[in-house]
N, C-alpha and C positions, 0 to 999 in steps of 0.2 A: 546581600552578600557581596563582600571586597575583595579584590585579589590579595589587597594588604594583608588580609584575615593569615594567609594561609604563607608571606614572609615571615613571621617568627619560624614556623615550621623548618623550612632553608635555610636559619643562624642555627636552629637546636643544635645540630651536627657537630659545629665547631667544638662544643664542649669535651668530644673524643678525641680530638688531636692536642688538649691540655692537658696533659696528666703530668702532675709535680709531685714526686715525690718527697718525702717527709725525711727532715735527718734522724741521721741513726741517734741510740735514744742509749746513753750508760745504765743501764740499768741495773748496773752497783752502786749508783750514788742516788743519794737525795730518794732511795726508797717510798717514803712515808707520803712523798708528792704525790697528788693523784694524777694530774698530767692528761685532765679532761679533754684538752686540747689537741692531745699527741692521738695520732695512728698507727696502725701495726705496718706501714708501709715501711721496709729499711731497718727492720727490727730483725735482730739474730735471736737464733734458738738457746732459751737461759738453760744453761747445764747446771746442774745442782751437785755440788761436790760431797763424794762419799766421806764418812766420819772417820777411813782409815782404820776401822777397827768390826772385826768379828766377831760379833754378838748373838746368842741366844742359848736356850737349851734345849732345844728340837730339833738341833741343826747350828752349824757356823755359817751365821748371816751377814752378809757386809749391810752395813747400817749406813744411814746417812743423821747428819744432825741439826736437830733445830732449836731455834733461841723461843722461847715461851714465857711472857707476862713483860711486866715492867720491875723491877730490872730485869732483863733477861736471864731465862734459867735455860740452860745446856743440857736437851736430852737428846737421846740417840734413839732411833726408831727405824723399824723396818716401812718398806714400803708397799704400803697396800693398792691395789688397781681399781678395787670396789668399793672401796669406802668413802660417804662423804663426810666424813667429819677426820678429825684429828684424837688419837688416843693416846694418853701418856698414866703415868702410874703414879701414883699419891704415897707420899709416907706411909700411911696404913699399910700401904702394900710390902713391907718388908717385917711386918710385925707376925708374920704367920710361925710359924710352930712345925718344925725346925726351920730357924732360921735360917736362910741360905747364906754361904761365905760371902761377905764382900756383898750383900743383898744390895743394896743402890746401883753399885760399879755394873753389875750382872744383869739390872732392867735394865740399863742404857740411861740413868739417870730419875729421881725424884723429883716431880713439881710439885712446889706448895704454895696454890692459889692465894694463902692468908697473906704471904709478903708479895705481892704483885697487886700493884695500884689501879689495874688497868681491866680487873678479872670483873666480869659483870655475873653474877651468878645465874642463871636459870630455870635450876632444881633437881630435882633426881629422876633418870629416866632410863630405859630397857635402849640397849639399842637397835631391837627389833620386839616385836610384838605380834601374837596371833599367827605365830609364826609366817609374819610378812616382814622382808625388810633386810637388813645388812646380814647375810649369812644364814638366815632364818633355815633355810631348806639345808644346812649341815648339820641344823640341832644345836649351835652356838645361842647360848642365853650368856648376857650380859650385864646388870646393871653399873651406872654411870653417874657422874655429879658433872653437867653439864653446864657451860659456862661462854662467853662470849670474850676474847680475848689477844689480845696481839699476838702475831706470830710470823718466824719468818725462819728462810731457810740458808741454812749455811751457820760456821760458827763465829759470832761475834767477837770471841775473845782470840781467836788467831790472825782478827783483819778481815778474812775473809766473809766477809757482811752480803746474804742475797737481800733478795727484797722483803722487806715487812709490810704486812697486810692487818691493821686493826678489826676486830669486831669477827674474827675469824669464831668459828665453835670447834671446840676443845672440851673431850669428856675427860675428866679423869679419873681411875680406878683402883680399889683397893686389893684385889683377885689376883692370885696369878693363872688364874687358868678361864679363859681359853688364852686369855693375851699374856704373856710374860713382860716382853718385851712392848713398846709403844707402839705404834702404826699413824703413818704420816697417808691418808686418804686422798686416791686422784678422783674419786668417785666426782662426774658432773651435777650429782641432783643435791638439791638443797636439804639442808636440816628442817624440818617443820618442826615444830612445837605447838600442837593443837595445844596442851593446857593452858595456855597461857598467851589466849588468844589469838591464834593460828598463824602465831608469828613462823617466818622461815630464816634459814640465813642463806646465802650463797656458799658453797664449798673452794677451798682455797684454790682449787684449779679455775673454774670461772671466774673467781674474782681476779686474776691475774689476764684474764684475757680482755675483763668489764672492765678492767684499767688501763690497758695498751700495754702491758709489761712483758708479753709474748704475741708472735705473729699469729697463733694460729689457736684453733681449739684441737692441742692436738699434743700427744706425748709419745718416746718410746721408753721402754725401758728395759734391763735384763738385770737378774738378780747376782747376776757373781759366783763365781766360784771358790773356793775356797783350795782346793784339790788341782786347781788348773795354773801352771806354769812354774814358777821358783817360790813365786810365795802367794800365791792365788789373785787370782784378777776379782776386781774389786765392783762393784754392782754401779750401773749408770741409770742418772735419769736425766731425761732433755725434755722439756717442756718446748713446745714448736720448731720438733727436728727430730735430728736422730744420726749418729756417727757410722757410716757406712763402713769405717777400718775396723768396725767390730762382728759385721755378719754377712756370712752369703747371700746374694740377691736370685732372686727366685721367682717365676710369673705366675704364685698361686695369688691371688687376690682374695679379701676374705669379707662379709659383711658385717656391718651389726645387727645383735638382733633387736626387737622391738621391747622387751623386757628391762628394765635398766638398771632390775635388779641382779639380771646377767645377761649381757649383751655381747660379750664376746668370746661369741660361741663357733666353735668347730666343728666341721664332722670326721671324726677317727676314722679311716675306713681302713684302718689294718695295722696290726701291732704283730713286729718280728722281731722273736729272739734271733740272736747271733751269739755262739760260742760254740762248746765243741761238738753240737747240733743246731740243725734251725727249726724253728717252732713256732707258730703264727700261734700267737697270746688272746688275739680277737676273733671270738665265731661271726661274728656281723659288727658291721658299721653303725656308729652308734654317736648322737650327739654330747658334746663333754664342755662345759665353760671354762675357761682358763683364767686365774685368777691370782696371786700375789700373798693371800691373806693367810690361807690355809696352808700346811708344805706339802699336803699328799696325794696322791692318786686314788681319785673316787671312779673306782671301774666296775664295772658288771659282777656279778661273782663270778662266773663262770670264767671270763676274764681274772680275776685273782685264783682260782685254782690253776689256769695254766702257768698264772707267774707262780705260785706256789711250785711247782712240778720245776720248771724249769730252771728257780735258784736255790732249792731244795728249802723253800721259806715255812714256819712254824707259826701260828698265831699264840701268842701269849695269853693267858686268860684271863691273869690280872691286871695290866697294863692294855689286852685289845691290840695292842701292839705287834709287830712280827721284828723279833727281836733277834741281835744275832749275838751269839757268842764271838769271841776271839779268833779260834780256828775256824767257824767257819768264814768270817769275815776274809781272815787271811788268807782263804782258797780262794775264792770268787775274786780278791783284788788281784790276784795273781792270774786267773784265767782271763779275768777284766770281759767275762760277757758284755756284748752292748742290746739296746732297746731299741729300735726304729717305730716310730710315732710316723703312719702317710695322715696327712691332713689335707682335705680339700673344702671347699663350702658347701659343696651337698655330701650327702651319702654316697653316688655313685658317678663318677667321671667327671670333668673337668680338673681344670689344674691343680695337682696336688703338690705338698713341699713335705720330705722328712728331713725329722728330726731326732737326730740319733743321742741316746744317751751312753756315758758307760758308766759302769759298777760302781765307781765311787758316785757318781752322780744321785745315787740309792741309797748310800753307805753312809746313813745321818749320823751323826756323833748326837746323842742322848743323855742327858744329865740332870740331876737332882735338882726342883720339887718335880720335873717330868717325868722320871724315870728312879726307882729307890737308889740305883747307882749307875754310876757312868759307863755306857753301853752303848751300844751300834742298834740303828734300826732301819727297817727296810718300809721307806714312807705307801704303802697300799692300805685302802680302808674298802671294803665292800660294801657300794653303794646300795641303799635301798631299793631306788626308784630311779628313774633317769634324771629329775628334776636334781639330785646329787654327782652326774657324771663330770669330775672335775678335772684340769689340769694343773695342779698347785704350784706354788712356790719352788720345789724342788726340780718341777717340769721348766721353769724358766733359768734354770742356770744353766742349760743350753740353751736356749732358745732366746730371740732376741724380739722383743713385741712394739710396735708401731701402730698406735692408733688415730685416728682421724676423727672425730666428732662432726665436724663440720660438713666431708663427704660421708660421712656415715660408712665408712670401712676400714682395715685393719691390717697386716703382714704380720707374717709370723716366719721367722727364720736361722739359718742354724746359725750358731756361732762360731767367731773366726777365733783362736788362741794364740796373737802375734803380741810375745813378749816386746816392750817399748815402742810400738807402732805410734804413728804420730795419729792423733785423729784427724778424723774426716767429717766435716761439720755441716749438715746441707738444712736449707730452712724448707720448712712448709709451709704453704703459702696458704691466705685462706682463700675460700671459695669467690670472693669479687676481684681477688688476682687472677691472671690466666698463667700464670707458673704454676704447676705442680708439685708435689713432693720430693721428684728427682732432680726435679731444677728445671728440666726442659718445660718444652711446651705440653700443656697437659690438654686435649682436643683440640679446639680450634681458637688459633690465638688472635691475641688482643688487635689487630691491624684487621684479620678477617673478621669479627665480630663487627669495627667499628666501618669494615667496608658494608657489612650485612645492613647495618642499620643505615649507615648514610642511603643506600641502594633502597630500604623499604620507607623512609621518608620522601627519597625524591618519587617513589614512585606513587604515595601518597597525594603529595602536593600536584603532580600533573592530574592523577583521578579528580582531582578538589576541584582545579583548574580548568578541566574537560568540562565536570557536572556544570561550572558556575557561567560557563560558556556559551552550554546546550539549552541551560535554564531563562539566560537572557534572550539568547536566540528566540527560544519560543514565547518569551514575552514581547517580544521586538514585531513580531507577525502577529502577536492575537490584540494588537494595539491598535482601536477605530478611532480616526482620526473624527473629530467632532467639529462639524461647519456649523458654519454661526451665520444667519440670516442677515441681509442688512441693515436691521434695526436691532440688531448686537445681541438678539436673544438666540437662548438654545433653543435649537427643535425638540420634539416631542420626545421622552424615550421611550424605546422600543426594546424589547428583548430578542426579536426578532432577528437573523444573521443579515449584513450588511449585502445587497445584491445591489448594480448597476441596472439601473432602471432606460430602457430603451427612451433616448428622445426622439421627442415630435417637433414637429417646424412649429416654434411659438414658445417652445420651452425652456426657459433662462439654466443656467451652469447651477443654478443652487440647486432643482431637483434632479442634478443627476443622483445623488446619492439619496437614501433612504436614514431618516433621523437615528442617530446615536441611541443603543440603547441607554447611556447614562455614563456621567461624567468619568474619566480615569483619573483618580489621584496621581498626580504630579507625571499627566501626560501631557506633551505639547497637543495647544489646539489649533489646529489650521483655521484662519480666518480668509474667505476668500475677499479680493479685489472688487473696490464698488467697479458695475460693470461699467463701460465705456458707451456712448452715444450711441453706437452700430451691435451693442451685443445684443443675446437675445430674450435679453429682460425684458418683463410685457410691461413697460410702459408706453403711454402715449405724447408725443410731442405736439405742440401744435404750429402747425406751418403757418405761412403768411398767407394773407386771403387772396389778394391779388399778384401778377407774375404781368410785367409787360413785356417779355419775351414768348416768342413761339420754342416750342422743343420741348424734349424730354426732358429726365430727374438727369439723363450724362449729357445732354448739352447745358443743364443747371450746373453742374460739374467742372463743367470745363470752363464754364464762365467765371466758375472760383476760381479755378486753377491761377486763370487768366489776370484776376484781380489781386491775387498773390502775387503773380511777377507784375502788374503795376505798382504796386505799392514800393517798389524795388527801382521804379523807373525815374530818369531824373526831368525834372519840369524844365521845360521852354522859359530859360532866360528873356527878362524884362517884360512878362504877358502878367497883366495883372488877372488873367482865368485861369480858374480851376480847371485842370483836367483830370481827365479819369480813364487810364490808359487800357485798354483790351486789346488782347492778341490774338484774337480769333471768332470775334465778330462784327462785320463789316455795318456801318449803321452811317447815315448821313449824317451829318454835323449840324449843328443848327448854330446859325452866325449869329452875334450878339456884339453889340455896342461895346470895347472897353470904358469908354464913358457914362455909360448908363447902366453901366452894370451891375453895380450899387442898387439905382431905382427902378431899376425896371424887375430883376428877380431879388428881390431879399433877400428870398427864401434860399436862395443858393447861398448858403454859409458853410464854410468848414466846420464839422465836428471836435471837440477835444480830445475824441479818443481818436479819431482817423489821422490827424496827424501829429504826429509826437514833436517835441521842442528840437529834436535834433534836426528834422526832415526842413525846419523853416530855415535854420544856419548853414544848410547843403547847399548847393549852387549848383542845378540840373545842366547838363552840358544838354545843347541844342540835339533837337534829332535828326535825321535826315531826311528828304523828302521822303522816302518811300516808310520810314516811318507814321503810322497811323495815329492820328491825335485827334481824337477826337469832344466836340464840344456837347456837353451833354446837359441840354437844359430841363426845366423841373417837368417832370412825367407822374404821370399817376402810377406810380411802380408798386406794382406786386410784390416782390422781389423785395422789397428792404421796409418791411413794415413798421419797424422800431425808430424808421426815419421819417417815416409821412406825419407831420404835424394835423389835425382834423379838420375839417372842411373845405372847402376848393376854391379858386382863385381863377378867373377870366386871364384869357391869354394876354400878354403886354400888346403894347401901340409896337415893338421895333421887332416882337416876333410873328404879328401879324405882316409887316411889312417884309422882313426877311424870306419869306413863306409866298407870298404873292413876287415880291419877287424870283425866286428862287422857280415859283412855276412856271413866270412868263418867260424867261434864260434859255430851262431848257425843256420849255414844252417842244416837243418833237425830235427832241437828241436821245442818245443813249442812256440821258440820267435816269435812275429807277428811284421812282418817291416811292417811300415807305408809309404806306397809308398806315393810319393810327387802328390800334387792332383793342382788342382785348381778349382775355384768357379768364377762362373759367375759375375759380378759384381751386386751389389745393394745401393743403397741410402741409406746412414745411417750417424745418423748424428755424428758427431767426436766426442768422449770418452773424458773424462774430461784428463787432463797429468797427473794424479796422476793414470789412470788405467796402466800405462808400467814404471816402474823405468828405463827402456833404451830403444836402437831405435834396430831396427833389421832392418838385408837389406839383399838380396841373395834368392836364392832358399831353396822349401821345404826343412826342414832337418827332417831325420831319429832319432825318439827319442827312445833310450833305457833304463830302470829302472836300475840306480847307482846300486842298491842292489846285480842285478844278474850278474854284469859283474865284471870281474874274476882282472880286474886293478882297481877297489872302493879303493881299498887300497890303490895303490900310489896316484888317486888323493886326497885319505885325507892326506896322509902325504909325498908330493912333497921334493924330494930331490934338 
């Protein structure tokens, strides 16, 4: 483990402080590009423009329009919430019996897939089945000619060109009933076609998001009114947005449910009449789906008798309808009762939002093949079962709905009625933006998220940092150092723990330690230092056998010392004798011939290692009397055995005479002969050759001090 390991970790970080965003994207142009490369980062919410015209027979629906096939064909269509597919109406479809007036103008327009180059057919199919599926739980059967097909929204032939999406599915119908009119589907789930080999397609709402062509997975929309202002405000749809100039804001929040075949679900928790009594319409809170497709009010029955009681309503028996006459219509628009709808996401408490309807908001305009004749009707159906409590079509022409896919939730809110208001355009951002829906910040923003992470990286990297620290550490201590004996081998391994072994007098530095259980990959091995002459490795030296000095191993010592600083000393100018200077043992001289010097000792040679080339080029300055100089002729020496050449030699004729002289001077003076001794032998180990400039051989000699002998003169200056 490296520290390095854990530096990418410390650059990750940087990647939060680069956030580039993407330019804004026309997405009225160049449609048909898929634009793989583009983000929803910088993308405005695409409003889809209403068709300007009021269509249906169930009710005046503002429509929007869209272009279908190749060439494009112009149909008008309501907008459905639940639907994923797209539904438009086929020539067939104006062939029924009574023909209605003007039967094309009246769907919102005929597609005929035979002139469109672009139509992939797919076959004939229910657009629910088993009663599962698109509307299945209202009793809506359908069949379809289902097909794979270009499609886009907005009208082509005024200019105003939205996006085109190919390979979209498009059922088309020959029925008027359930669908009259087409239906343009926000539903997110895909079309499947199990027969035909379990292909799917994407519904046109996803495919606009799988292509970057809106910011969000997310729509609102409100159906329009017809009844409301000078000539009735027109139904909006905003794919990743929503126009705030058009609804009161409100802090109910709402979820999705998990169903997808109705997920956006409510809980009613109380319906009030308002007019010239008040009158709560709901005995309990009740869950209801809100939906685009259908236009009515699927409520409890018990619920439909109080609205009965309360607008003096009649059900019809052959239409199923609650149908009104003339005058009474004309009463109720003039009392103008209203409806208050409380909604919250559960059944009891938390935030709720109403939504208030009034009388015309009820007051469907009815017409033929819906209706035998043109008539007013009051949209309430009594639900079976809960799985039918609905809030239709006709509930959203006050209400202004806001979904979120992405967070999985939803607003529902009332409508504002501002004749010419400018709108107000706000994006929704998706869920990897930290803007929310309103614009602001939506929980914790993008700077604190990216301080959160930088904070649990660095704190990461120190943990890494600590561990890889603690881990060396403790390898660093459980590391035995492995000695290596002086013939370069390992010792023994042991598993045994490493303990300091007491020494004894005799015991060398290598057994302090107890052998290495076994080698450490890529540990350093200590190797100790061969030991030194005085260490206390049990080896044996062997001294010299003989010593012609008296004293101990420190007077041996000091007579080194002594021969150290001779070696140092400068020679007596013009003497052709060797000297051999000591400073600190007093020994008589023994006088010798410079003329015979030659043949009387031979044996007195200088060595080549005692004295070096430089020492013979030096020029010894003289010493002074009290300087010690003494002449040291060939002895049987113990002391330097690597210099005694083998067998022995009779004294000369000029040292026996020196010697007889020398007694008969100063027999009876102060002089002290050093009679000839000998020393026992002892082990010592040989003197380096630089301790003797020459060899000596022979017996003890009698040394006397140059100074007091009465011939110093001639031998300084040899005739």
């Amino acid at each position: 483990m490296h520290f390095q390991t854990f530096c990418p970790l410390l650059f990750a970080v940087d990647f939060l402080s680069k956030v580039s965003a993407s330019p804004s994207v026309n997405i009225w142009s160049d449609v048909k590009e898929k634009r793989s490369g583009s983000t929803t980062a910088g993308l405005a919410p695409l409003v889809v423009p209403p068709s300007q015209s009021w269509d249906g027979v169930d009710g005046k629906w503002s429509s929007l329009a869209l272009s279908v096939g190749t060439p494009p064909q112009n149909i008008r269509v309501i907008v459905s919430t639940n639907s994923p597919q797209t539904i438009v109406p086929l020539p067939l479809g104006c062939t029924i019996d009574p023909v209605p007036n003007n039967c094309a103008y009246a769907r919102g327009g005929l597609f005929n897939p035979n002139i469109s180059s672009t139509w992939k057919d797919q076959g004939l199919f229910g657009i629910n089945g088993n009663n599962v599926g698109f509307e299945a739980n209202l009793g809506y059967t359908q069949n379809a000619d289902y097909g794979l097909e270009t499609l886009g929204v907005g009208y082509v032939a005024s200019g105003a060109s939205g996006p085109v999406l190919v390979n979209q599915t498009v059922s088309a119908i020959a029925t008027y009933s359930p669908f009259y009119l087409g239906i343009f589907g926000l539903g997110t789930q895909p079309v499947n076609y199990t027969s035909i080999g379990n292909f799917s397609a994407p519904s046109f709402f996803t495919s606009l998001k799988s292509r970057n062509l809106i910011p969000s997975l997310s729509w609102s929309y409100t159906a329009g009114a017809k009844y409301q202002l000078k000539a009735g405000q027109f139904a909006q749809l905003i794919f990743g947005g929503y126009d705030s100039s058009r609804f009161v804001r409100n802090s109910a929040n709402f979820t999705l449910a998990s169903d997808i075949n109705r997920d956006i679900v409510v809980a009613i928790q109380a319906i009030t009449y308002s007019g010239t009594t008040q009158a709560s319409l709901l005995a309990k809170p009740v869950f209801a789906f809100i939906e685009s497709t259908d236009p009515n009010f699927w409520l409890p029955e018990a619920a439909c008798q109080e609205f009965e009681k309360a607008f003096g309503l009649t059900l019809d028996a052959n239409t199923g309808l609650y149908l009104m006459n003339v005058s009474q219509y004309s009463d109720l628009h003039a009392k103008n009762p209203k409806v208050r709808f409380t909604l919250a996401n559960s059944l009891s408490g938390g935030q709720s939002v109403d939504i208030a309807l009034p009388f015309d908001a009820f007051a469907l305009a009815a017409n033929p093949p819906f209706t035998p004749n043109d008539t007013f009707y009051f949209p309430l159906r009594k639900a079976a079962n809960d799985t039918q409590y609905t809030l239709g079509r006709a509930f959203l022409q006050e209400a202004y709905l806001t979904v979120n896919y992405e967070r999985g939730n939803f607003s529902v809110s009332q409508c504002i009625w501002d004749d010419g208001a400018a709108a107000q355009l706000t994006t929704i951002h998706p869920v990897s933006d930290s803007i929310g829906a309103t614009g602001k910040s939506n929980g914790i923003s993008g700077g604190a998220i990216a301080g959160i992470v930088i904070a649990v990286l660095f704190l990461l990297a120190m943990t890494m940092c600590f561990v890889f620290f603690y881990l060396r550490r403790r390898r660093t201590r459980a590391t035995v150092i492995e000695l290596i004996d002086r013939n370069g081998t390992s010792p023994t391994a042991s598993s045994a723990p490493i303990a300091p072994v007491k020494r004894e007098e005799g015991v060398g530095v290598n057994e302090y330690y107890a052998p290495d259980s076994k080698e450490e990959q890529g540990l350093p091995v200590y190797i100790p230092p061969e030991p030194s002459e005085l260490s206390g490795a049990p080896e044996i030296h062997q001294l010299p056998e003989h010593d012609n000095r008296e004293g101990d191993y420190a007077s041996e010592a000091q007579r080194m010392m002594s021969v150290r600083k001779a070696s140092n000393t400068a020679e007596l100018p013009g003497s052709g004798f060797l000297h051999e200077l000591e400073a600190s043992y007093p020994e008589t001289p023994e006088l010798e011939s410079p003329n015979r010097s030659a043949n009387v000792s031979p044996v007195i040679q200088p060595t080549s290692v005692a004295r070096s080339e430089s020492s013979t080029s030096r020029s010894r300055p003289q010493r002074s009397e009290t300087l010690r100089s003494d002449i040291v002729s060939p002895i049987d020496s113990p002391i330097l055995p690597h210099l005694q050449p083998h067998g022995t030699r009779e004294m000369s004729p000029l040292r026996s005479w020196l010697n007889s002289a020398l007694t008969r001077e100063r027999s009876g003076s102060q002089s002290t002969t050093v009679s000839s001794f000998s020393t026992p032998q002892r082990s010592r180990r040989p003197s380096s050759p630089s301790v003797s400039p020459f060899t000596s051989r022979g017996p003890p000699t009698v040394a006397i001090p140059l100074s007091t002998h009465p011939s110093f003169q001639d031998l300084q200056n040899p005739r």
